[in-house]
N, C-alpha and C positions, 0 to 999 in steps of 0.2 A: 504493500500500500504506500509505504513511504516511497519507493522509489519511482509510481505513478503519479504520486504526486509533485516530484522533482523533475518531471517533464514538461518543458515547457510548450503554449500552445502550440509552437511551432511546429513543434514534434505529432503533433497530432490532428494537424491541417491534411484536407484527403491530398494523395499521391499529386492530383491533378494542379494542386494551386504549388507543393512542392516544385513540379516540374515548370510552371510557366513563372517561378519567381527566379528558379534558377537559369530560364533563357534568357533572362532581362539582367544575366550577372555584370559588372561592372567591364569596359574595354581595358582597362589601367589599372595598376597595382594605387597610384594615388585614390584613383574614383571606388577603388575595393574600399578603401579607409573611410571617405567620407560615407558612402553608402551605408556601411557597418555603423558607423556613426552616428546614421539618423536611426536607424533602426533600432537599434538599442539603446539608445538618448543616452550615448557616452559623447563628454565633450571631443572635438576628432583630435585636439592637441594632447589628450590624454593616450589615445589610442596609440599617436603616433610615436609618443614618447616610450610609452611600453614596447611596443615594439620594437623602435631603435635599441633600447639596452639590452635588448633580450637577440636580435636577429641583424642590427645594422638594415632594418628592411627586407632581407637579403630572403629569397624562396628557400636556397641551397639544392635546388632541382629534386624537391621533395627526398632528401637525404635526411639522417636524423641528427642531433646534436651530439655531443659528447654526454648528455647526460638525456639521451633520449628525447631531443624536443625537438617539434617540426613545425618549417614553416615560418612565415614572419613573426607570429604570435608565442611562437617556441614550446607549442602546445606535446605536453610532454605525454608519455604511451609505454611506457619502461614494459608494461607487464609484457605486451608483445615484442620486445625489442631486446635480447637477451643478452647478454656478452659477459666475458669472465671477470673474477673479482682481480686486483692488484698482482703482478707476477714477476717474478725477477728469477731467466734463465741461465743467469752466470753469477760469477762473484762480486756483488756490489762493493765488496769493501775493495776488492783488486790490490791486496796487498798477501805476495807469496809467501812471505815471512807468517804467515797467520790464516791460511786459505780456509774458506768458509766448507763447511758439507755442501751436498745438494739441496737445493731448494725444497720446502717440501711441499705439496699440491696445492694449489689453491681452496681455499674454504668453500664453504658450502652459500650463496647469495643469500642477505637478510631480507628479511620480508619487504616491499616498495612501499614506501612511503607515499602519503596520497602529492606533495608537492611533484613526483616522476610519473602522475598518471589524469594531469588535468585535462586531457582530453576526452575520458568518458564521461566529466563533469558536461566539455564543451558537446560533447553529442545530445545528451539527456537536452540543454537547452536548446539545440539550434535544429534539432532533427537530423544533423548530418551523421554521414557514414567518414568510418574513422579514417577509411582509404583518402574519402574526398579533403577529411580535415589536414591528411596529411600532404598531401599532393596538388590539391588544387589551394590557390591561395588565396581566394577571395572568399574558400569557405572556411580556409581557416583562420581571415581575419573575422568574417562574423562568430567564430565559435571563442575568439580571442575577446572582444567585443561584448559576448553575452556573456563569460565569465566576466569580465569588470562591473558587469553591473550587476551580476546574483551577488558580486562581494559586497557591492554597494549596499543594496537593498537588505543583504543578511548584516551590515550595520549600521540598520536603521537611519541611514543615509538618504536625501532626494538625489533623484537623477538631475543635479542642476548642472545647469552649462560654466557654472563657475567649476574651471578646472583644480584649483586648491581643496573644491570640496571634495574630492575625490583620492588625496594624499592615504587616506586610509585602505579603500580600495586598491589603492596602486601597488603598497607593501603587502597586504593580503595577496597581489598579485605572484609577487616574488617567491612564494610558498615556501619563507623561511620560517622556524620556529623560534629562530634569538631574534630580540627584538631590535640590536646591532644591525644585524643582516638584511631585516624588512627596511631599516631605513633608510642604513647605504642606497639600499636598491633605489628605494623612493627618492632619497634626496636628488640621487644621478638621474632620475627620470625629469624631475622638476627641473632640475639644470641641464637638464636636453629642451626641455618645451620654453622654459626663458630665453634662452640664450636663440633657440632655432637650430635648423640645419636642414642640410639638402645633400645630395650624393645621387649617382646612377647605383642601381642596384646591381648583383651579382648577373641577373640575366636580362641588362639594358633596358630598367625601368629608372624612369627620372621620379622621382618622389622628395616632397618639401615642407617641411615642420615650420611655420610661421613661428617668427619668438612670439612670445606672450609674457613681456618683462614683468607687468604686475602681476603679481597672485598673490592672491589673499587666501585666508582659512585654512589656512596650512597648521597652524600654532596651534589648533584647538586637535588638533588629530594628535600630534604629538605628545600630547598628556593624556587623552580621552584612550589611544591608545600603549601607553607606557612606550613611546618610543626618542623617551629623550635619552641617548646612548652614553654611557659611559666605557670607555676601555679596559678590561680587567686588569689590575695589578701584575706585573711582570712578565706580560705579553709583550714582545719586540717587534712591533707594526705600528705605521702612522695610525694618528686619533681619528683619520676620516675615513677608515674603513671599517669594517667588524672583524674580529679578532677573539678568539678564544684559546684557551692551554689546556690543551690535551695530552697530556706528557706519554711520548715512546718509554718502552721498556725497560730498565737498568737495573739488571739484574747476576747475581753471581749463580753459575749453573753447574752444580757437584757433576765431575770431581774438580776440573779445575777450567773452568769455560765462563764464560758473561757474552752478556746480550744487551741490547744489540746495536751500541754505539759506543764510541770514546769518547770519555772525558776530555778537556782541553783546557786552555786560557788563551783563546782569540782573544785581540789581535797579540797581546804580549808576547805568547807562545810564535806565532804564525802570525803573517798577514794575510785577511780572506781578500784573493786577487779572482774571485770566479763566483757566478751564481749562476747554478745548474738547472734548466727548467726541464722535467719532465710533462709526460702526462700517465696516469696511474696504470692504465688499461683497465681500468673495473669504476665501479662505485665510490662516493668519496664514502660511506659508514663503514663498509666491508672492508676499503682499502685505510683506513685510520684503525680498524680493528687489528690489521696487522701489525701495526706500528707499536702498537700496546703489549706483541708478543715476544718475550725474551728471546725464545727459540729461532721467532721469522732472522732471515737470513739479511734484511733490507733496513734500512728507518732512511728517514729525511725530517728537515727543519719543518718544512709548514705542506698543510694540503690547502686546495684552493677547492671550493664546490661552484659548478658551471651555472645552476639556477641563478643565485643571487652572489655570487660571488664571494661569497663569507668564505674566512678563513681558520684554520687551527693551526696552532703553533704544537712541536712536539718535541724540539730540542732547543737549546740554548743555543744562540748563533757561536759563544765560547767553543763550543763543545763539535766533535764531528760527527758525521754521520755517516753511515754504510752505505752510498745512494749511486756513485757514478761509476763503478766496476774500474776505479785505479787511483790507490790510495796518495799517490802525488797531490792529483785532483782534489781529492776527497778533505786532506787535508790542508787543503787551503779555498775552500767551497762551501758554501749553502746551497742546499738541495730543494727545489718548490716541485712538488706534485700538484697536477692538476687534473680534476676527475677528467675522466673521457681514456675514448682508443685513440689509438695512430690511424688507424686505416677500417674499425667493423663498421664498416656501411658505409666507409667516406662522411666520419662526421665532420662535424666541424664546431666551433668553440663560442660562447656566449659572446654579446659586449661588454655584460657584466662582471663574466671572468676574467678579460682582457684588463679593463679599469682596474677591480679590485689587486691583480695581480701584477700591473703595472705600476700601482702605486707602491704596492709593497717592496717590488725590487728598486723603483726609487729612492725608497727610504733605506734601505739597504745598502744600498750601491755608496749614498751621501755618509751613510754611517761609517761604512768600511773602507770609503775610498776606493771602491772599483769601477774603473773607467764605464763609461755606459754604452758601450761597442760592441760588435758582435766577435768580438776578439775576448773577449771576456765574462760577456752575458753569453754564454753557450747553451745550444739543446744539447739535449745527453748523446745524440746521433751526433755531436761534435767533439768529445772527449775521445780520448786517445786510447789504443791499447796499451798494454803497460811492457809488454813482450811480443814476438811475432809473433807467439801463441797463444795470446790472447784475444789479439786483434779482429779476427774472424767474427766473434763470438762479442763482441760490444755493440749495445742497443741500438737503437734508430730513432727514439722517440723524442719530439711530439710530433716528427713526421713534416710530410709536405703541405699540412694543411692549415698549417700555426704561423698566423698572418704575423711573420717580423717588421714589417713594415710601417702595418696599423701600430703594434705594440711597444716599437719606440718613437711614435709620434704621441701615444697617451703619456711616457716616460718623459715627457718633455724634451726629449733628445734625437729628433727626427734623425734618419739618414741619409745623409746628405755627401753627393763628391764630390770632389775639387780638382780644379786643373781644366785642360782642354782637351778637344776630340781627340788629339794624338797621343796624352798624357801615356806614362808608360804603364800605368795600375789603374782596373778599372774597379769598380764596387758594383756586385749581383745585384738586380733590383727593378726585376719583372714589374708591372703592373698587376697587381693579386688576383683584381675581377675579373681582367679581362685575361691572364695568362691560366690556361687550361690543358696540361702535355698530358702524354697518355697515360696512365700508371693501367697496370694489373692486380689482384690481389685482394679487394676490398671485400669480396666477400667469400668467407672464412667455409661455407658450405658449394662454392664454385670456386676456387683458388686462384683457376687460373683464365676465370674470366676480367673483362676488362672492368675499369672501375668507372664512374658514371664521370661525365666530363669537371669537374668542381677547380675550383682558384686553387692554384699553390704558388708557392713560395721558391722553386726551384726550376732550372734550366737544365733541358739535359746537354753533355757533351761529349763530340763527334771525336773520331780519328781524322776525321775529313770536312772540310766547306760544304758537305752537303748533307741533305736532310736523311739521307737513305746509307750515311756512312755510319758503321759499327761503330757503338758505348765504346770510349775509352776503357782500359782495364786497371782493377785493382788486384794488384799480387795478394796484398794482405786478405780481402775480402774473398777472393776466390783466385786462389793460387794455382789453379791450372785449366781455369773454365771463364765464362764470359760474363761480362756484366747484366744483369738485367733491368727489366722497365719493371720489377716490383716497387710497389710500393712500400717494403721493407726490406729494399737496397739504396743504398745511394752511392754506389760504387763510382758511378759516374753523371754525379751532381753537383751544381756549385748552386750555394743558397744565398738566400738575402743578405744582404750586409757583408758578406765575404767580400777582402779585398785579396784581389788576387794579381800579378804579373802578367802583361799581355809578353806574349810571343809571338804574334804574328795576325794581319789583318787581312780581308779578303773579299770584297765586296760587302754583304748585306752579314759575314761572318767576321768574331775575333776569336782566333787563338786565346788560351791563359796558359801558364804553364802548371800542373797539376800534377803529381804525385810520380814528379819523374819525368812526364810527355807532354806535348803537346794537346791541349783540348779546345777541340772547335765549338762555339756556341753562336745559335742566330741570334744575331746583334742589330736588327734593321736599324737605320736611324730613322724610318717611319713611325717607328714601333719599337723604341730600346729597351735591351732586357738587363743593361748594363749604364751606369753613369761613369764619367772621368774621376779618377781617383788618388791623386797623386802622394807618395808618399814614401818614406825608406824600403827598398828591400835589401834581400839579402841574395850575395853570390860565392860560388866557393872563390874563395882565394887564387891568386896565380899561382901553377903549378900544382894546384891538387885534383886530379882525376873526377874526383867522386867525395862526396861529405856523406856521412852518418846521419840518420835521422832516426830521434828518439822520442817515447811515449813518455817521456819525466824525466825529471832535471834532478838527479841524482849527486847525492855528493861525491869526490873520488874515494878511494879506499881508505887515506894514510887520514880522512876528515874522523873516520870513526873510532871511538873511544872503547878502551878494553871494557867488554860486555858486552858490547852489540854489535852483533854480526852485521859483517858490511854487504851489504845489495846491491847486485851487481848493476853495473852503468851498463846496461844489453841494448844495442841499434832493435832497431826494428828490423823490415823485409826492405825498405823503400833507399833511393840515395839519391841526392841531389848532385846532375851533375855539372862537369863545367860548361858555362853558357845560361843555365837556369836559372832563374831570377823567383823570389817568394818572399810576399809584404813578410813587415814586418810588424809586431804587435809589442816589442819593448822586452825588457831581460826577464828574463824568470831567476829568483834564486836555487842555487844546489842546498837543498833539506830535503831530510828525512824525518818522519815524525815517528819515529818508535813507540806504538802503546799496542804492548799485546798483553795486559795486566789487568783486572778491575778497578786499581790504586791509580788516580791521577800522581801521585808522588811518584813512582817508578816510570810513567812521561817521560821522554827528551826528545829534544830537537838537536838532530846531527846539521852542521853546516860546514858545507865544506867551499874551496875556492874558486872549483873551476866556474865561469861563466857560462851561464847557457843565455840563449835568444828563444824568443816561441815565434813561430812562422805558420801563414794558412799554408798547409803543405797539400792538402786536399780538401773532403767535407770535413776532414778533423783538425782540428790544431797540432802539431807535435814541434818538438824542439831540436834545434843543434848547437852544436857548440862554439863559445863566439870564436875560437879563436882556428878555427875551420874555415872561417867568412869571410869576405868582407862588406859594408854596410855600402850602399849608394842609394843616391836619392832616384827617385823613379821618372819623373820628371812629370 
């Protein structure tokens, strides 16, 4: 009975008025918005502001989110949309001195919470079928539309066109449970509809948010609904996000084992020169539940959730964490998890996660003084193997679909390059919307089908000036086979914000040079997928053949002190040779962080003398030795 009564008339209009209201659907993703807008007597600057934080507008070619939402409305369907919880198939901590067991299975999925299933909400009101709410977009702006105002009307709200009145509705939208999180969301939704905005969408809709600089009635929501936010006590996040301490594991494990992080004293100990962004591959409650487990094999500093962007914190930024598979990294890094896959379904990521998890590594970055370049701000598909026998076997994530672009323009530190057409370094940096390359893979029950055309982030490149010439190869990745167009390869990828050495120019194509060879990528100046970028690289020295290239900037032998075994300085598979040229990203120190103890007291840091440089050598960072090099400007 209740649930017929939760039906709205809509839903119970005959077949025939369903069918002639849906021939009369909107020509335009804007005229979808207004339309939904009169219909539902939501102001349309509300609708559009939801939207924006939730989808950028964007359809996604009815693909799902990272946390199950689809469509502009971000209407979420988890129960049908199934994917694995949090999983780590190598050694996160990546240090040999201490190699972790095998991972062990994934857990069993928690029950879905009603905020990853607002779309049976959105059917019950609007009569729609779940396909249509997901795929076609004009019906799932009105299913987006008619949840705003069941929020409205369940508190005790008018449907009035003053859009402030609806600040409470808009955080009920966000389907958080802290009351941090609802507001974040809300506040960034207001400050979308003040301010305005316009953009072309992901599949060449123009759409346009008038500002609406006054609003009013805002204040009264925020105490009627307890959303005046406080920061919890010892949470390490700016004041304008939400933020919670959910503490990882730290635990001693008989007979003589601990879990499953180390102690530190950042920065005194170490400087944090890196912040790692993953994405979970599961659920943020499932995947924080691991976090909590002595035994799991992984932790990281914070998880970020896609709905509304709210975060937990679970390590002290002091302290390290198990998170990038090579303990160089690890201990000089902060780890950010963020719910979502790399590639089940081709999702793709909130605006809300973007914002919230932009601001957070701004705050970050200003705290620890890490540059805000993609030299520094790495995906985990960017860290280095630690040995040639690890390298294979290191991550990919957050994949080709994690807009670098957008997310250092929220950071306040857009990417930007310098110099002229000829400069000798260019910077990666497709157009997101509009750049679509093939990938395979996305779905995990077809493996080896294609993946639906979606924005990324990455260019692939050739052996050759032409479109039909074979993926560059990577030894390390696949030592006696070929590169592929999976989307959980990037053997032969160069992504956003890489600055890389041209080698060679050719009509509508440039050369860079890449992991050894020559790689050709289309470059039109119609359409560049690359900007001028000038800046130091690096070349071997005269007279030396061939230089070393390595996963960590190790101390030499005579640096370490009686006790602790010294860790070998091992090349990698790769060598840069003479003639090569690879930017430069500035010195990395020679340290080792030794903690294989539960006692922060038995802690050290080995430092030793030799010099290392870090260099884009490929999609990864790795290091050589400066006195292998020499430095020139690129021009």
């Amino acid at each position: 009975m209740r649930r017929l009564l939760a039906i709205s008339v809509v839903a119970l209009l005959p077949l025939s008025n369903v069918t002639s209201a849906r021939a009369a659907e909107p020509a335009d993703r804007q005229q979808a918005f207004a339309a939904a807008a009169r219909e539902f007597k939501v102001p349309e600057s509300v609708l559009l502001g939801v939207s924006y934080l939730q989808s950028r507008w964007d359809a996604h070619a009815g693909q799902p989110s990272s946390d199950a939402g689809f469509g502009p409305m971000h209407l979420t369907d988890a129960a049908a949309f199934s994917g694995s919880n949090h999983h780590d198939d190598g050694d996160a901590r990546g240090d040999e001195a201490r190699p972790l067991p095998a991972p062990k299975p994934a857990t069993a999925p928690a029950e879905i919470p009603a905020s990853l299933r607002t779309m049976e909400r959105a059917a019950q009101l609007t009569g729609e079928s779940h396909e249509r709410l997901r795929t076609d977009d004009a019906a799932n702006i009105r299913g987006g539309a008619a949840l705003l105002a069941d929020y409205q009307k369940a508190l005790g709200a008018p449907l009035s066109d003053e859009a402030g009145e609806w600040y409470g509705a808009v955080a009920r939208y966000s389907g958080a449970e802290e009351s941090g999180a609802a507001k974040f969301f809300a506040d960034e939704v207001f400050a979308t509809i003040k301010d305005g905005a316009a953009r072309k969408t992901d599949d060449g809709q123009q759409v346009k948010l008038n500002a609406v600089p006054e609003l009013t009635k805002i204040e009264k929501w925020l105490d009627k609904l307890g959303l005046r936010h406080t920061r919890p006590d010892g949470v390490e996040c700016p004041a304008s996000i939400s933020c919670e301490w959910i503490p990882a594991a730290y635990q001693e494990l008989p007979p003589d084992d601990y879990g499953h992080y180390d102690l530190a004293n950042r920065p005194i100990s170490q400087k944090v020169d890196y912040i790692i962004i993953h994405d979970m591959e599961g659920y943020f409650l499932p995947s924080i539940r691991l976090n909590q487990d002595p035994n799991y094999g992984a932790s990281w500093h914070y998880s970020v959730r896609s709905t509304d962007g709210h975060i937990a914190q679970h390590i002290k930024t002091k302290d390290v964490g198990w998170q990038a598979g090579n303990w160089y990294i690890n201990a000089k890094s902060i780890g950010i998890e963020h719910e979502g896959f790399l590639a089940e379904g081709s999702t793709w990521y909130t605006e809300a996660m973007y914002r919230s998890s932009a601001r957070l590594v701004r705050y970050l970055a200003f705290k620890h003084g890490v540059p805000l370049d993609r030299a520094h701000i790495l995906g985990h598909d960017n860290v280095p193997g630690t040995l040639p026998t690890t390298v294979r076997g290191m991550h990919e994530d957050p994949g080709p679909f994690w807009d670098w672009a957008h997310y250092f323009e929220l950071m306040g530190a857009p990417l930007r390059g310098f110099g002229g057409p000829k400069s000798g370094s260019v910077m990666i940096k497709p157009d997101f919307d509009t750049n679509k390359p093939y990938f395979y893979g996305c779905d995990r029950k077809n493996p080896e089908a294609a993946c639906p055309p979606l924005p990324a982030h990455t260019v692939w490149l050739r052996t050759e000036p032409r479109a039909d010439a074979p993926l560059v190869k990577d030894i390390g990745k696949h030592p006696t086979g070929e590169s592929l167009y999976s989307v959980y390869d990037h053997s032969a990828r160069a992504s956003t914000g890489q600055r890389f050495a041209v080698a060679d120019r050719q009509g509508d194509w440039t050369a860079i040079w890449y992991l050894g060879q020559k790689a050709w990528f289309h470059n039109p100046a119609s359409a560049p997928t690359a900007v001028p970028s000038a800046g130091l690289v690096v070349t071997p020295k005269p007279g030396k053949a061939t230089v070393p290239v390595y996963g960590r900037a190790y101390p030499e032998q005579e640096a370490y002190p009686e006790g602790i075994p010294y860790q070998a300085v091992t090349p990698l598979q790769y060598t840069l040779s003479a003639g090569e040229k690879y930017t430069l990203a500035g010195p990395a120190p020679a340290e080792y962080y030794r903690a294989v103890t539960f006692n922060l007291e038995d802690h050290k840091v080995v430092r030793g003398k030799t010099k290392y440089l870090q260099i884009q050598f490929g999609h990864r960072v790795m290091y050589v030795k400066a006195d292998d090099v020499r430095v020139t400007l690129s021009g």
